[in-house]
N, C-alpha and C positions, 0 to 999 in steps of 0.2 A: 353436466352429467359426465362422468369417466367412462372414455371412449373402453368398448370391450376388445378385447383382442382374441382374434379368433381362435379356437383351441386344433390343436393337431388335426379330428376329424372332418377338418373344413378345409383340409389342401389338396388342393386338385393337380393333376398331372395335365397339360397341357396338350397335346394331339399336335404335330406337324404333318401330317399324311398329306398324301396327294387327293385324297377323297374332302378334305376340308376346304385344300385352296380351290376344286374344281366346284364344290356347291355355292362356294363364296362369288366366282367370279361367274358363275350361272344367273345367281340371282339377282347381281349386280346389271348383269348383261339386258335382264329384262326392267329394271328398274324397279322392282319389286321391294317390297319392305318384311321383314318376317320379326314374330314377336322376342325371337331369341335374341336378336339386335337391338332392337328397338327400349324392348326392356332389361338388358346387360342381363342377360337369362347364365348363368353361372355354369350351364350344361351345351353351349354352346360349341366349343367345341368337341365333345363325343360328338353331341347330334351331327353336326356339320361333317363331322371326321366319317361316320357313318349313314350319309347320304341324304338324311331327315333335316327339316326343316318343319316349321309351324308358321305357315305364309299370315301374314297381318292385312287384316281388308283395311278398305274404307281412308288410307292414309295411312300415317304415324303420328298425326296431332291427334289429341281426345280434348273432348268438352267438359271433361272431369278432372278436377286436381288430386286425386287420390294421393294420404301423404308417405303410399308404402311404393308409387311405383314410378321408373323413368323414363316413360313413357313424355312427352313435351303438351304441352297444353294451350289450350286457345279457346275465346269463346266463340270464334267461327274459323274454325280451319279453312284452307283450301277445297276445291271441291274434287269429288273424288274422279280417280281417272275408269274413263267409260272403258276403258280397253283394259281394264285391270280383269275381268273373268276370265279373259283370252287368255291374257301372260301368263294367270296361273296355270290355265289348266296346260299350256304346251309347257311349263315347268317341268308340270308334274310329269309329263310325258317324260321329258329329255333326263329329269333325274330317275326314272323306271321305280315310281315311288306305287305300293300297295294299301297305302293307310296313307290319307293327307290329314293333316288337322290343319282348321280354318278357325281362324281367331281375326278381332277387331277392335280398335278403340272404340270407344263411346261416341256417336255421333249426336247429340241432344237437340245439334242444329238445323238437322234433316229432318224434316216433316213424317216421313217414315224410319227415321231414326237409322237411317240404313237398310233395314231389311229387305229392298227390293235390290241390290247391290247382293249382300249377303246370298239369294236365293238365284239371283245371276251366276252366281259364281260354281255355288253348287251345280248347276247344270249344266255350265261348262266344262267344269273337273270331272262329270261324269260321263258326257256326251267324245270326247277327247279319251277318255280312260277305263273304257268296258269294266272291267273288276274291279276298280279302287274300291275301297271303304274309306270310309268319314266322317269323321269327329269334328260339328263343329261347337268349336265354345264361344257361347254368345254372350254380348252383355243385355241386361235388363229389358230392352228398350222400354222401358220408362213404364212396364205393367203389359204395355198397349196388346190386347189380342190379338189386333189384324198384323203387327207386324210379327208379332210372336208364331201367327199360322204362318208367314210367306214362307219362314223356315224350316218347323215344326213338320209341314204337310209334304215336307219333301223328304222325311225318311232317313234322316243321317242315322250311320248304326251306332254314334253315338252322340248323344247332347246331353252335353257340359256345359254350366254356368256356377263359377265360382262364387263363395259365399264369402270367402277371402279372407274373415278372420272373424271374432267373439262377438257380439250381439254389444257387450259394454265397451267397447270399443271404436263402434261404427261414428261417433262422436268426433273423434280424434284421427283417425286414419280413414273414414269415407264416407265424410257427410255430403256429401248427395249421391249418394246411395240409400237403400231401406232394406233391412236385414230380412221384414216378412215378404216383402216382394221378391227376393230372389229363393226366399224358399219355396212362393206360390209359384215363379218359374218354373221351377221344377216338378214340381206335383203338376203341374199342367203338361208339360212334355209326358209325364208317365203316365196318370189319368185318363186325359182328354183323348193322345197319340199312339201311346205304349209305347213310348221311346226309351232303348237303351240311356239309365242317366244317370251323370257323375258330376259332383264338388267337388272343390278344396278348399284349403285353408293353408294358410303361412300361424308359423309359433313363431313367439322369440319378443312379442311384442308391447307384453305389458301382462297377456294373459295367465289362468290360474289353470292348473289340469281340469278342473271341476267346469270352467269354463266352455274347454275342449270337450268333455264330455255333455254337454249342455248340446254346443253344435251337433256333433255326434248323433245326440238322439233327436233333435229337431229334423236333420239329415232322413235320419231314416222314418221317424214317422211322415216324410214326403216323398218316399217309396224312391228315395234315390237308392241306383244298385252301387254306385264305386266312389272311391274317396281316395283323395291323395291330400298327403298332409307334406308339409316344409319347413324348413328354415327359414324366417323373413331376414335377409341382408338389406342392408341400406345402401341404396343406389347412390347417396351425396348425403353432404354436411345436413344439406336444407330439406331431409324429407324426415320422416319418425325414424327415433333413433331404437337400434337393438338395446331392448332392455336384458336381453342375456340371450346364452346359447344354448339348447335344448339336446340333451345328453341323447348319442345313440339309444341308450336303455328306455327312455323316456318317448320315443320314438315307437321303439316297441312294445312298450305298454299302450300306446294309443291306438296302434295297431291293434293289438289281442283285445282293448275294449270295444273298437269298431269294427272286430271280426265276433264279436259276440253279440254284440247290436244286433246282426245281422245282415252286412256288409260281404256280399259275395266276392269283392274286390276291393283291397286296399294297400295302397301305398305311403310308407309311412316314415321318413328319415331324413337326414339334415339336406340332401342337396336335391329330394325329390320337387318334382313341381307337374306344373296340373299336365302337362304334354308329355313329359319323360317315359319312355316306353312305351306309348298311348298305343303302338301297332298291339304288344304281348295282351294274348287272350280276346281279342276281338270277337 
């Protein structure tokens, strides 16, 4: 297939600040993993340059081979570090952060799938951080309720769990995933909790607009409020390759159809991703 090359609205100006190399050598300093790293997040440094960071639980190995993300994979990682809720939350101290987002790989090899790590953490960042808010996006854990409540019943102002891309596509870029499971995720954080709740999705990948709007309205009949849509870039040779680049204009059509939906919040353009301004409109 003919490598694409990327078109003008896909270059980024790079950040040297002092604000980038000080978040850099912070997070380092606690030994921490954040998913902007972890998955060559393309907004890495604004975020960094700008103080934000989106901390990675659980490790930076996942038990899932997803073929959109760069994330390393194993079918038993490492086990996670018990002192990982600590670091974050004096992180979040020391970087004077208002909006944390807590993200993780996939643990499938954890009996609770992680969730009892995940709901540690939250109550350390809170306990440590009077005011903060927090977003955290989880994955699936495999359907399971009880781990879905450890997190759910603790109230983040917002839960996110991405849908990541078209329903005909789950095949090819994330079979062991299940496209109606992550949308019963979501209905159940709203439903069950009334939790603040947001998806995304990555374009570029093979899908048709009709597709996107398929998501779209799947999305919102499972009473999710917010949506961020992307660009899917290819992390290496060896992952799904971009089958083309999704025009700003095109961007904003998806946007005006998911703010017709009914979509009180949407983000929707080539370098957006599911944490990119996650603090704006809390």
């Amino acid at each position: 297939m003919k490598i694409q090359r990327k078109p003008d609205w896909l270059k980024l100006r790079l950040s040297n600040s002092g604000n980038f190399a000080s978040t850099k050598k912070l997070i380092a300093g606690y030994g921490l993993n954040t998913v902007c790293r972890s998955a060559l997040c393309p907004n890495l440094h604004e975020c960094w340059s700008c103080g934000t960071a989106t901390f990675l639980l659980l490790g930076n190995t996942c038990t899932r081979a997803c073929r959109f993300c760069a994330v390393t994979t194993l079918s038993a990682p490492p086990d996670p570090d018990p002192d990982e809720p600590r670091k974050i939350a004096e992180a979040v101290r020391k970087m004077k952060l208002r909006h944390v987002v807590l993200t993780s790989v996939t643990r499938d090899d954890l009996p609770d799938g992680g969730s009892g790590a995940w709901a540690a953490t939250v109550q350390a960042v809170r306990d440590l951080n009077e005011s903060v808010t927090l977003e955290c996006l989880i994955p699936d854990f495999r359907g399971d309720h009880e781990a879905l409540h450890a997190v759910m019943v603790l109230r983040p102002e917002v839960l996110n769990h991405n849908v990541e891309t078209v329903p005909a596509l789950y095949d090819k870029v994330r079979p062991q995933a299940d496209y109606r499971q992550s949308l019963d995720v979501l209905r159940r954080a709203k439903r069950k909790y009334g939790l603040n709740t947001k998806s995304g999705l990555m374009v570029g990948m093979g899908e048709t607009a009709a597709d996107v709007h398929e998501v779209i309205d799947d999305l919102m009949a499972a009473d999710c409020d917010r949506l961020t849509i992307g660009q899917y870039l290819q992390p290496s040779s060896g992952h799904h390759p971009v089958i083309r680049y999704v025009t700003p204009e095109e961007f904003d059509g998806y946007r005006r159809y998911a703010e017709e939906a009914g979509f009180g919040n949407v983000q929707s353009g080539p370098y957006v991703r599911s944490s990119y301004h996650a603090a704006e409109n809390v």
